[in-house]
C-alpha positions in Angstrom: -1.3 -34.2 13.3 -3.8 -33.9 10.5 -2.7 -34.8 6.9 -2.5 -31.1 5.9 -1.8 -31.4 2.2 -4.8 -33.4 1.8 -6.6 -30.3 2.1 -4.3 -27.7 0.2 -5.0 -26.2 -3.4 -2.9 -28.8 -6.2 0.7 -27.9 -6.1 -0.2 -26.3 -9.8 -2.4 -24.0 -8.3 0.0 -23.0 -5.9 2.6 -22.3 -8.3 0.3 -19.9 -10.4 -0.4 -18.1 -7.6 3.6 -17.5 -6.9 4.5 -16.8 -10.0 1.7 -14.7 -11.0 2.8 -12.3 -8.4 6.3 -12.4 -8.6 6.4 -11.9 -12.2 3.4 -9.2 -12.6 5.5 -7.5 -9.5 8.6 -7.3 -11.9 6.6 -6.7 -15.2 5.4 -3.6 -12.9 8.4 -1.9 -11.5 9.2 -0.1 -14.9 5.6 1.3 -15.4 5.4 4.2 -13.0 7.9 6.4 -11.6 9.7 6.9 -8.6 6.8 9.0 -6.3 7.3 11.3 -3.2 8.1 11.0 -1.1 9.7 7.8 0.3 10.9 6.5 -3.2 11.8 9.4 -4.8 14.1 10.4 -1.6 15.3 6.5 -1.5 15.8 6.7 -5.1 17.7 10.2 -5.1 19.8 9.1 -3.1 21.1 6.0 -4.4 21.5 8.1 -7.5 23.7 10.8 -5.6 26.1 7.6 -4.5 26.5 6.0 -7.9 27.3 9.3 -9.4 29.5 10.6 -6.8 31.4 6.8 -6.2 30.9 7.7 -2.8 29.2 4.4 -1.0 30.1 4.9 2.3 27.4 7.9 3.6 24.4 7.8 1.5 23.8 11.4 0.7 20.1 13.3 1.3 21.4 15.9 -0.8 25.0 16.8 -2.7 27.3 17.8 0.7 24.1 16.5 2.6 24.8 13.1 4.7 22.0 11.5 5.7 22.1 9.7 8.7 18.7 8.2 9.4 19.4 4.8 7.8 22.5 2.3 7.2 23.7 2.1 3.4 22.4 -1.3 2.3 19.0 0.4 0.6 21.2 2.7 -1.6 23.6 -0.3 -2.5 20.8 -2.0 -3.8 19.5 0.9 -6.1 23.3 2.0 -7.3 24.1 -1.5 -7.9 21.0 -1.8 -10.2 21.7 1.7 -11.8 25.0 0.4 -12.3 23.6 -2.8 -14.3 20.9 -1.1 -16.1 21.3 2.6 -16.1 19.0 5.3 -14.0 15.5 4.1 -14.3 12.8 3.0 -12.4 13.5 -0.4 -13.4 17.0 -0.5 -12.1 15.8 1.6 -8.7 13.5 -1.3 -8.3 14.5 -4.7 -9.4 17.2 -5.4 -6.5 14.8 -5.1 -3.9 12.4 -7.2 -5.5 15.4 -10.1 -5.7 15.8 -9.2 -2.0 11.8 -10.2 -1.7 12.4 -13.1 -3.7 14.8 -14.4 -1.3 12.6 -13.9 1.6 9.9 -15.8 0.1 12.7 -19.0 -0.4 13.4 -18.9 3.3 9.8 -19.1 3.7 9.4 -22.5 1.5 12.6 -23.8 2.9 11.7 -23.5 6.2 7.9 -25.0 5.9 9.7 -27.4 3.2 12.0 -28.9 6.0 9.6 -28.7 8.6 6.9 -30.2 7.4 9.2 -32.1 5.2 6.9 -31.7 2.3 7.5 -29.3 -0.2 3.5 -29.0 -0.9 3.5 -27.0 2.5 6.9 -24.9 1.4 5.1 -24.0 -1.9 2.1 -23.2 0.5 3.8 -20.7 3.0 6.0 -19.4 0.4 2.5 -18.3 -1.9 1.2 -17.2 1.2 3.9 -15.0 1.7 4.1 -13.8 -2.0 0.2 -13.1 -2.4 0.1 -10.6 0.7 -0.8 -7.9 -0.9 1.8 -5.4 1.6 4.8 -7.8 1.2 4.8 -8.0 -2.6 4.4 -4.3 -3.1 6.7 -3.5 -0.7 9.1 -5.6 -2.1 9.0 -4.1 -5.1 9.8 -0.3 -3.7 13.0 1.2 -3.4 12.7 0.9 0.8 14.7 0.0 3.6 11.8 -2.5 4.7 12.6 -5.5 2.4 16.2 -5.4 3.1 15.6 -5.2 7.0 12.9 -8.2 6.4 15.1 -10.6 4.5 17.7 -10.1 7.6 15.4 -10.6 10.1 14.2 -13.6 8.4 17.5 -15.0 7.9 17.7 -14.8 11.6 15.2 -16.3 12.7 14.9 -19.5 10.3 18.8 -20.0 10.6 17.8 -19.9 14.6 15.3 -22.2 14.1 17.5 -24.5 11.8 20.2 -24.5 13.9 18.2 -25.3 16.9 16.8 -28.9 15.3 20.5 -29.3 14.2 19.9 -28.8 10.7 23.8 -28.1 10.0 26.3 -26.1 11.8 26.2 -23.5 8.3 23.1 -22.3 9.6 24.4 -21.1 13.3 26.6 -18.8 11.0 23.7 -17.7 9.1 21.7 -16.5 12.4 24.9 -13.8 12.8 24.9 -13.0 9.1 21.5 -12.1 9.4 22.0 -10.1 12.1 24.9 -8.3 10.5 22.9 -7.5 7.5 19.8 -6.2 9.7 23.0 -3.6 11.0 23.7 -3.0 7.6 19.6 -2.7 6.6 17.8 -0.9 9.5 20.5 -1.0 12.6 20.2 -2.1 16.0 16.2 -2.1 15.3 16.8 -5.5 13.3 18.8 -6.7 17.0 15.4 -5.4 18.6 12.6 -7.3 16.5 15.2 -10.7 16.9 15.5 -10.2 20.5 11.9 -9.3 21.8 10.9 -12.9 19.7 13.4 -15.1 20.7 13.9 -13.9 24.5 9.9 -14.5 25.5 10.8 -17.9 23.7 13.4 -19.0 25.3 12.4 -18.4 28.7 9.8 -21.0 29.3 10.3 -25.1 30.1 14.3 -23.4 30.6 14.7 -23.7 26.4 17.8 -21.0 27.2 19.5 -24.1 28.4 20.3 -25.2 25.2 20.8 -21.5 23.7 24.8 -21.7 24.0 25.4 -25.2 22.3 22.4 -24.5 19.8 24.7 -21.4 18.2 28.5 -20.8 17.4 28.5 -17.6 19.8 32.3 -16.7 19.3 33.0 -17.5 15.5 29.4 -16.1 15.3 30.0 -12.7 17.0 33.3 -12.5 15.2 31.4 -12.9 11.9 29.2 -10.6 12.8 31.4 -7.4 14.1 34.0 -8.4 10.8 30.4 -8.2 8.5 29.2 -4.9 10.4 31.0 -2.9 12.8 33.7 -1.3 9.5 30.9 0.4 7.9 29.9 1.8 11.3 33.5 3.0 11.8 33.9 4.1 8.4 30.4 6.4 8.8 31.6 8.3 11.9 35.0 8.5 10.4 33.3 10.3 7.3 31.3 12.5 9.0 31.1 13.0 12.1 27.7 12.8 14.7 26.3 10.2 13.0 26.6 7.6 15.9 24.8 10.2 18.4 21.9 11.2 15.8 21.4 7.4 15.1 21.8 5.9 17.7 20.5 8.2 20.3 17.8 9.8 17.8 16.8 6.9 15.7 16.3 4.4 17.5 15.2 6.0 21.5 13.9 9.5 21.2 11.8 8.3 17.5 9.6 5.8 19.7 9.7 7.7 23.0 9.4 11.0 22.1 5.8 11.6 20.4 6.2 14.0 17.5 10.2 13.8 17.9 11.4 17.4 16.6 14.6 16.0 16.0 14.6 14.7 12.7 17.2 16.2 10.2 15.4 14.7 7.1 11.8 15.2 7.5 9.1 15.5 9.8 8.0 12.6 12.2 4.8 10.2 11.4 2.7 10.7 14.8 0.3 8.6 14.8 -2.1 7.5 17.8 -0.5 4.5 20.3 -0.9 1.6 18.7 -1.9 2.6 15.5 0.7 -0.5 14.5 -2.2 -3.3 15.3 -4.5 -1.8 12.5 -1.9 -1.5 9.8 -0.3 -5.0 10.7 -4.4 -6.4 10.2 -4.5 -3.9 6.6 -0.9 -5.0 5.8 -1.6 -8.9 6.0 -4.4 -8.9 3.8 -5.9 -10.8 2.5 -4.8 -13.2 4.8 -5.3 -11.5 8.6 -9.4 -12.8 8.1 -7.9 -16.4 8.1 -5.5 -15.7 10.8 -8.1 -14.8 13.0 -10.6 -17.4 12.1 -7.4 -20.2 12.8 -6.7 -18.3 16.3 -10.7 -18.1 16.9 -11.1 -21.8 16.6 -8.3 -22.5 18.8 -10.0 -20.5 21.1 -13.4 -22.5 21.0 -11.5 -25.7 21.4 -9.9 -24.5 24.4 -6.8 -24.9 22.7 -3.3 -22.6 21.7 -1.7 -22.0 18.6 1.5 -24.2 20.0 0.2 -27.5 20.5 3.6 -29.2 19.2 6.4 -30.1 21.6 9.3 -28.5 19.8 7.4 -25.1 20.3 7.3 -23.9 16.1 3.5 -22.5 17.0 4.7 -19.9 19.9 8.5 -19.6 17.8 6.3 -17.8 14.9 3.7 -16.1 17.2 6.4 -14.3 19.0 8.2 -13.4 15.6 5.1 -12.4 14.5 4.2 -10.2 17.0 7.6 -8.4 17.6 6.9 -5.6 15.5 3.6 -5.0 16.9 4.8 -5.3 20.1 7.7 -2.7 19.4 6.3 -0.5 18.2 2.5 0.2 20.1 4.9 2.0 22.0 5.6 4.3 19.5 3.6 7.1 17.5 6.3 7.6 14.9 5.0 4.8 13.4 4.9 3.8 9.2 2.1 0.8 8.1 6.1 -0.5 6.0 6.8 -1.1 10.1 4.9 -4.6 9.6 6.7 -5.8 6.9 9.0 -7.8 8.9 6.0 -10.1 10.5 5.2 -11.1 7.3 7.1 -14.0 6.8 6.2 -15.1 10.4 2.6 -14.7 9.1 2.9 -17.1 6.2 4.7 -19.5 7.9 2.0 -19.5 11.0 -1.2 -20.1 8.9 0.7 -22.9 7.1 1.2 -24.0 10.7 -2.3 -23.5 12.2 -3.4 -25.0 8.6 -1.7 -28.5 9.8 -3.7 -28.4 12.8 -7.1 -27.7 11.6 -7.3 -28.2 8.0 -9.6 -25.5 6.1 -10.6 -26.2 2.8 -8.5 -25.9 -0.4 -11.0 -23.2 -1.8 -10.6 -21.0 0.6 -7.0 -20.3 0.2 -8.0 -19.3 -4.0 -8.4 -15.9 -2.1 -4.9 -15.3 -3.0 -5.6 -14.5 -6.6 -6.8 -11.3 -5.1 -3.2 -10.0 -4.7 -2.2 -10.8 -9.0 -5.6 -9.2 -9.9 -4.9 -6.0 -8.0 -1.3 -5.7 -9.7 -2.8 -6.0 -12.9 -5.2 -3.3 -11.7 -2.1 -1.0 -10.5 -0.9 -1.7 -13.8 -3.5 -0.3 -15.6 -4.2 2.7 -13.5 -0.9 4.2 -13.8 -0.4 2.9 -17.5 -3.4 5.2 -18.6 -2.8 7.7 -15.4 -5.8 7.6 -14.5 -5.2 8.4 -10.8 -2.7 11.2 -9.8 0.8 10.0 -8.9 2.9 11.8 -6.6 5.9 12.4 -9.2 7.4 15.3 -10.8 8.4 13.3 -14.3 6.3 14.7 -16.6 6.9 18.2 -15.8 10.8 16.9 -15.6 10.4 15.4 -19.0 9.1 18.6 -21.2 12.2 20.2 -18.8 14.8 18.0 -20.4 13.0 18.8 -24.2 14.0 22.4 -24.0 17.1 23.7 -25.9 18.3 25.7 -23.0 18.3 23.2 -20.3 21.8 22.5 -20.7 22.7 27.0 -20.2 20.3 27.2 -17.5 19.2 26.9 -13.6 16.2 25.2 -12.6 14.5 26.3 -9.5 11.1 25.3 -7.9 8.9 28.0 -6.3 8.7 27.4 -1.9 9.0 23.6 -2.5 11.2 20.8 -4.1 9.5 17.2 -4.3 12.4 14.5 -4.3 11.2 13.4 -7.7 12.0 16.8 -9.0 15.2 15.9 -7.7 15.9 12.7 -8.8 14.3 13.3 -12.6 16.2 16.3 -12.8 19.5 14.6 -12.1 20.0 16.8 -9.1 19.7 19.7 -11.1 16.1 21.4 -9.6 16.8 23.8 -6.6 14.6 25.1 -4.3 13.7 28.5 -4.0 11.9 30.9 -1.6 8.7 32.7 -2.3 10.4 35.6 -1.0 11.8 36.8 -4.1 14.0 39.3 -2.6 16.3 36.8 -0.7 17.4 35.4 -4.5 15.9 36.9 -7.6 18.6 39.9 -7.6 21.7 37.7 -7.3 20.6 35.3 -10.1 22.6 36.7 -13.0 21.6 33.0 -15.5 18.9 32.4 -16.9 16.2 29.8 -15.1 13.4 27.3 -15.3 11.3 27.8 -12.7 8.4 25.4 -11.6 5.3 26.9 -9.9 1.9 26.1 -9.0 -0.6 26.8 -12.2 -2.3 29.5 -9.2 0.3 31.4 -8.9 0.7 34.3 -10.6 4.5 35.7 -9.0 5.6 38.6 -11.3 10.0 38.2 -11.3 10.8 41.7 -11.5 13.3 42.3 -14.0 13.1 39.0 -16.0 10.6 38.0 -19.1 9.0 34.4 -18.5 6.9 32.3 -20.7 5.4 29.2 -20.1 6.4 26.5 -21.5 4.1 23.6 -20.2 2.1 22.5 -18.0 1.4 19.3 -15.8 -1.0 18.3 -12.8 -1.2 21.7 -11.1 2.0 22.5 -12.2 3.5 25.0 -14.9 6.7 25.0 -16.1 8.3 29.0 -16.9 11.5 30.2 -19.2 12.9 33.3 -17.3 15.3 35.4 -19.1 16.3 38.8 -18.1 15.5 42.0 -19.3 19.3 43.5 -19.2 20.1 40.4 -21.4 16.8 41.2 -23.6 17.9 44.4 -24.3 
């Protein structure tokens, strides 16, 4: 083996390029708003469940259960409203601890392995300075909760396998019980596809049943998971078939799946996955592929080690991708869990062929574009996908307390959420409600439209985006 470090940027360099990210990340998450729709429905809910107590069925809507995801993404969010209050801040900072985590399984792992903790600061900046993984991490999403399990999976597998201490055959089940709790059996999945194809060559499965604690460790895992599951169908009813059954076979079978209660489905084109797993890693898939091109010229693989850690973070790598090109229900979030795989593979293909220190500096991309999203949405100078200005000259009017709040044909989740659940949606067809509201009403509409609500006197009383913002009162009150 080469002398890696010898070629790495200074461990001070390094550092800066962790920290930078992590701390612009959190500096960020209180300087733009919960957007539609993914973090605005994420964040809606988790406000529904710390303002109901209820944390067993996370809620799409009051009376609504939603079904499409285990609870541990609202449990994040309500524990940090909990801490902090409703804000974006609170929304946001316990997934960005869950990131933080990921990224010290990364430098443990490459710490240990490499047993230098120049190459665990290495893959851990790596990790932090992909531009997808530190965004993501940062977003009220079921992604980085799913991630962190997955990768508490696979480095307590790997751990356990070099005998690193028995606590770690524990940890491979915790990490699956939490990847139940993040994403369900998908998490099982993405372990599964990578560690089978491992295991199977040179008769590795050999050693599979002394390497883990398989009947404390299945205990642990069913006493960690299988209650919430119990509790769920207990609640409500049908969520076992819709979840099971819909989630996770007719979502990646069925193109354009019809059946989901909560949205509509993300077709994309078959494997569709490949190009957003190349956009996701940036800015290091480039150095990925130059590493896996000159293994190629030498006629050589990316394993080339005996205890088989090349192939081990291939194959975790490549799950996802793998998964999922069978699927055109797809998100570009779907990559997320390869990431640490990623980080920990280039600082494993950089022990084998050396590039030069320089060209890892291209990390300082990834702090330079957060202090560029910073800035945009500091002096809005792109749109963002949120209802809280609009919602905010709502909540300065005296009679939002006395009054309904409606939106014209469509409700974002931000309305929602900044509203406090109060905004309603209502039907263009003005003759299926306007005669049984007997309150007065907000109503937001499109700056377009010009809908006359026979019987009631509206002003405006702002205006946002392409949005305006009316007082109705009625006439038979008026006079």
């Amino acid at each position: 083996m080469n002398s890696p470090t010898l070629a790495l940027p200074s461990a001070k360099t390094l550092l800066i390029l962790l920290v930078s990210c992590l701390v612009l990340r959190f500096i960020s998450l209180a300087l733009y708003p919960l957007m539609d729709t993914t973090e605005a429905r994420y964040g809606e809910m988790a406000r529904i469940m710390f303002e109901t107590g209820n944390w067993i069925t996370p809620m799409f809507d009051y009376n609504i259960p939603f079904w499409g995801k285990p609870p541990i993404f609202t449990w994040l969010s309500s524990l940090g409203f909990s801490l902090f209050g409703v804000n974006e801040f609170a929304a946001r900072v316990p997934h960005l601890i869950v990131g933080a985590g990921v990224v010290w399984l990364v430098y443990k792992l490459a710490k240990d392995h490499f047993q230098s903790s120049a190459m665990g600061l290495f893959a851990a900046s790596i990790l932090a300075s992909t531009v997808s993984f530190i965004i993501l991490s940062g977003a009220v999403m079921t992604d980085t909760a799913l991630t962190f399990s997955i990768a508490l999976s696979m480095i307590s597998f790997w751990q356990a396998w070099n005998n690193k201490g028995k606590i770690w055959g524990y940890l491979f089940f915790v990490g699956l019980a939490l990847g139940m709790m993040s994403k369900g059996p998908l998490a099982i999945v993405l372990i599964g596809i990578s560690l089978t194809i491992w295991l199977l060559p040179s008769g590795r499965w050999k050693k599979l049943w002394q390497a883990l604690p398989w009947s404390y460790g299945t205990l642990l895992f069913l006493t960690l998971s299988l209650p919430w599951y119990i509790l769920a169908e207990y609640k409500t009813p049908g969520f076992l078939d819709y979840f099971i059954v819909g989630e996770h076979i007719k979502r990646f079978i069925v193109s354009g799946w019809q059946g989901d209660l909560y949205g509509n489905a993300h077709e994309r084109a078959r494997g569709t996955i490949w190009v957003y797993a190349f956009i996701s890693m940036l800015p290091w898939s480039p150095v990925l592929i130059w590493q896996w091109v000159r293994s190629i010229r030498e006629d050589k693989d990316t394993e080339e080690s005996v205890d088989g850690f090349g192939s081990f973070l291939f194959l975790w790598m490549l799950a996802p991708m793998f998964l999922f090109s069978f699927s055109g229900n797809i998100l570009a979030s779907y990559v997320m869990p390869a990431l640490p795989a990623t980080a920990l593979l280039l600082a494993h293909l950089h022990s084998q062929r050396p590039l030069p220190a320089w060209l890892y500096k291209v990390g300082f991309v990834t702090p330079l574009l957060l202090v560029m999203l910073i800035t945009v949405f500091q002096f809005d100078l792109v749109t963002k996908r949120s209802e809280d200005k609009i919602m905010g000259i709502w909540k300065q009017q005296a009679e939002t307390t006395q009054s309904d709040l409606f939106y014209l044909h469509k409700r974002p989740f931000s309305a929602q959420y900044y509203s406090t659940g109060k905004a309603k949606q209502r039907s263009t067809d003005l003759k299926s409600w306007l005669p049984l509201q007997t309150q007065d009403f907000f109503i937001v509409q499109a700056k377009t439209d010009h809908t006359d609500y026979a019987g009631w006197t509206c002003n405006e009383r702002g205006e946002a985006k392409k949005e305006t913002l009316l007082f109705c009162q009625s006439n038979y009150q008026n006079n």
